[in-house]
C-alpha positions as CSV (number, residue, x, y, z in Angstrom):
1,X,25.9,-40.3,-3.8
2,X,24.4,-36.9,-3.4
3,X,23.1,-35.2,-0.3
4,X,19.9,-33.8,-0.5
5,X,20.1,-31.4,2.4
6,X,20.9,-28.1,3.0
7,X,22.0,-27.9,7.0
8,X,24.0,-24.4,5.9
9,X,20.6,-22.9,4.8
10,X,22.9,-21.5,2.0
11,X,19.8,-22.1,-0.9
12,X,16.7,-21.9,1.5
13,X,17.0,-17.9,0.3
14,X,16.4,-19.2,-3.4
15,X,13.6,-21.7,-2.7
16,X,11.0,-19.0,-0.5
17,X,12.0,-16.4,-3.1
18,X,11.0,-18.8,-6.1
19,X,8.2,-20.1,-4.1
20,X,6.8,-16.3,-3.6
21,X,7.5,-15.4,-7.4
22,X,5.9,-18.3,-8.9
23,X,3.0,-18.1,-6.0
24,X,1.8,-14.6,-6.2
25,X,1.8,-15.4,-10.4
26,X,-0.4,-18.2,-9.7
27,X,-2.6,-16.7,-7.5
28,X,-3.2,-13.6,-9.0
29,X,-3.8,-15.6,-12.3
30,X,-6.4,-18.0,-10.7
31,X,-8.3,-14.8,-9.2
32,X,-8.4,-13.2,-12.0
33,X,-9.9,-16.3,-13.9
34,X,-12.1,-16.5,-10.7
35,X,-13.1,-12.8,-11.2
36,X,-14.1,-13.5,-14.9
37,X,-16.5,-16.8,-13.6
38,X,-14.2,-19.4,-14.2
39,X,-14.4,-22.6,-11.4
40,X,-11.2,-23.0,-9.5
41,X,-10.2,-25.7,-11.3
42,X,-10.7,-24.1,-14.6
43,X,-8.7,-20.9,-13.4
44,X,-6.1,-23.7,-12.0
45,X,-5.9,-25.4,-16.0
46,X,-6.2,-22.1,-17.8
47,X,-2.7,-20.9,-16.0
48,X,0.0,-19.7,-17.9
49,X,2.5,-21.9,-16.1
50,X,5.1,-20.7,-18.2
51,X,4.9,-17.1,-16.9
52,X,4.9,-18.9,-12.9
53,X,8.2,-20.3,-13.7
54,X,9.3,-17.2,-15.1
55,X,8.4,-15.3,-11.6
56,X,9.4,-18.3,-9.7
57,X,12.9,-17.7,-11.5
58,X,12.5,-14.1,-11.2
59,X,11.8,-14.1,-7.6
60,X,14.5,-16.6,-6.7
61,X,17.3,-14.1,-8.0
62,X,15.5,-11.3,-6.4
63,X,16.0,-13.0,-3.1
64,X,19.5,-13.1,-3.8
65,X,19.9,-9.7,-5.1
66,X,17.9,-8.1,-1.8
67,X,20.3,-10.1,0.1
68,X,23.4,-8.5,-1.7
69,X,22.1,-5.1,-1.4
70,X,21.7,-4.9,2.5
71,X,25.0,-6.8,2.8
72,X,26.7,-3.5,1.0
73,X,24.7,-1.5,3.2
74,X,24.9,-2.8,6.3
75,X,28.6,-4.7,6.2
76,X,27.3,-8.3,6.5
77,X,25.8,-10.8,4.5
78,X,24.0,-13.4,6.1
79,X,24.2,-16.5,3.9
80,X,21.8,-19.4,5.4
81,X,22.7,-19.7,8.9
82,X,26.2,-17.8,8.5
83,X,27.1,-14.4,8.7
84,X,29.6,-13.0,6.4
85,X,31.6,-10.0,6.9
86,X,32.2,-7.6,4.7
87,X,35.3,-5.5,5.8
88,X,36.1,-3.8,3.2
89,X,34.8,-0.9,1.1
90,X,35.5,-2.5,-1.9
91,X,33.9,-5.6,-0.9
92,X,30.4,-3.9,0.3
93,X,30.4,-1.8,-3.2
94,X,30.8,-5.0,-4.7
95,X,28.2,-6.8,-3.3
96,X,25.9,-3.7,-2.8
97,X,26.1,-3.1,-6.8
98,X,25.9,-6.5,-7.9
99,X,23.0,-7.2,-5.8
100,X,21.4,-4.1,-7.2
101,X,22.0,-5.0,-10.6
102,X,20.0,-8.2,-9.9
103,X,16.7,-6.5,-8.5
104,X,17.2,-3.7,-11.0
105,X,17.1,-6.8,-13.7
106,X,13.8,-8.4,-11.8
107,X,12.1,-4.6,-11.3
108,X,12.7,-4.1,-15.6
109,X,11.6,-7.3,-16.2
110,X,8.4,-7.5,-14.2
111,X,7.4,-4.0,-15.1
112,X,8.0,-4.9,-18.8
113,X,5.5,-7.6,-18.7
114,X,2.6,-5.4,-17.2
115,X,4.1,-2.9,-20.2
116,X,5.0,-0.5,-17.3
117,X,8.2,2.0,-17.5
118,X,11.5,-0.2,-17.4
119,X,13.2,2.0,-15.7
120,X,10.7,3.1,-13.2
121,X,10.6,-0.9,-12.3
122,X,13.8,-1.2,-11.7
123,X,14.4,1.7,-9.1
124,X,11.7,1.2,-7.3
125,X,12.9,-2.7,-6.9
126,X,16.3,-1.1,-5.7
127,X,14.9,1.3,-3.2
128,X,12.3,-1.9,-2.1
129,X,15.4,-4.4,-1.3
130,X,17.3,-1.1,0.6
131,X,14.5,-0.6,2.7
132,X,13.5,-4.1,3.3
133,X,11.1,-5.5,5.3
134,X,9.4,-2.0,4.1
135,X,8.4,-1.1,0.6
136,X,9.2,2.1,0.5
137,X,9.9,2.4,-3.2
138,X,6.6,0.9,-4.0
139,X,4.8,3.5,-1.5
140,X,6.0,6.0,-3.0
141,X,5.3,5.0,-6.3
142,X,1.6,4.2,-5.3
143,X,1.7,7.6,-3.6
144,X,2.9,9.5,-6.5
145,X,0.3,7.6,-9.0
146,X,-2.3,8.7,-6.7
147,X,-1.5,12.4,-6.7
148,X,-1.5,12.1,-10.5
149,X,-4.4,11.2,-10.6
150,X,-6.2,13.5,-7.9
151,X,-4.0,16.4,-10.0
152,X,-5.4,15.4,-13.3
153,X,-9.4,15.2,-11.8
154,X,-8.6,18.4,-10.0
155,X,-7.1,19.9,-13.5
156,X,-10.2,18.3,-15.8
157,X,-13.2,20.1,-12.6
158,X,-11.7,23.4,-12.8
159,X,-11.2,24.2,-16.6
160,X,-13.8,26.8,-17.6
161,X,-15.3,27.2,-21.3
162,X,-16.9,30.7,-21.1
163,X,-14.7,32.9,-22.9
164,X,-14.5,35.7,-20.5
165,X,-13.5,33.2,-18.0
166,X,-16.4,33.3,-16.0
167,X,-17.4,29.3,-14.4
C-alpha cells in the first residue's frame, strides 16, 4: 500500500510554495471583489479558481527553483530535513542555472498575466530567490517605478509655454 507521509520533508518545500501561490491569488481576488461591494461569500464564488491553481502550481516550482538557486550559490542544498553537498563547480552551475530557469519561468509568467514586461518578471524573480529571505529585486523595482514617476511629475511641473522661455 502507499505511505502517505513525508518523514524526509523532501515535498513539504512544494506544498507551502503551492499553498502561498494559490493563497495570495485567492486572497487578493476576494479583496478585490470585497473592494468592489461584493459579500465575502460572493467574492469567495466569483473566484477564478482556475487562475489559484495556476499560482498554486506556479508557486510550488518557484519553491523549488529558489531552493536550486541558493544551493549554487551557497554549495548546499537542503532538501527536507537533509543537506546536500554540492562539491563541485559543475554541480553548483547546474543546480544554480536550472533553479534560475524555473523562477525566471514563474517571474515571465506571472508578469505576463498582469501584462507586465516578461523579461523584467523574470530577473527580478532571479535576483528575489538570490537574495532570499529579502526581495531585493522587487525593491528595486518598486524603487525604480517610483523615481519614474517622481521624474515624469518633476518633467510635466517645470515645462514652460511662453515662448521666450519665461515661467
Amino acid at each position: 500500500m502507499f505511505n502517505h507521509t513525508d518523514p524526509t520533508g523532501k515535498f513539504l518545500n512544494f506544498l507551502v510554495g503551492a499553498a502561498i501561490g494559490g493563497g495570495i491569488d485567492l486572497a487578493t481576488q476576494v479583496y478585490n471583489s470585497m473592494s468592489d461591494g461584493a459579500s465575502f461569500g460572493d467574492a469567495l464564488a466569483g473566484a477564478d479558481y482556475g487562475s489559484v491553481a495556476i499560482s498554486a502550481a506556479l508557486g510550488s516550482v518557484g519553491a523549488m527553483g529558489t531552493q536550486l538557486v541558493k544551493g549554487g550559490v551557497t554549495g548546499a542544498i537542503k532538501v527536507g530535513k537533509e543537506t546536500v553537498n554540492l562539491t563541485t563547480k559543475t554541480e553548483r552551475v547546474i543546480a544554480g542555472v536550472d533553479g534560475a530557469t524555473k523562477v525566471a519561468a514563474v517571474g515571465a509568467i506571472q508578469a505576463g498575466r498582469k501584462g507586465e514586461s516578461l523579461t523584467e518578471g523574470a530577473a527580478v524573480k532571479v535576483v528575489d530567490s538570490i537574495t532570499s529571505p529579502v526581495p531585493a529585486g522587487t525593491i528595486a523595482q518598486k524603487g525604480m517605478e517610483y523615481m519614474s514617476q517622481q521624474s515624469e511629475s518633476t518633467q510635466s511641473s517645470n515645462t514652460c509655454t511662453n515662448k521666450d522661455g519665461s515661467c
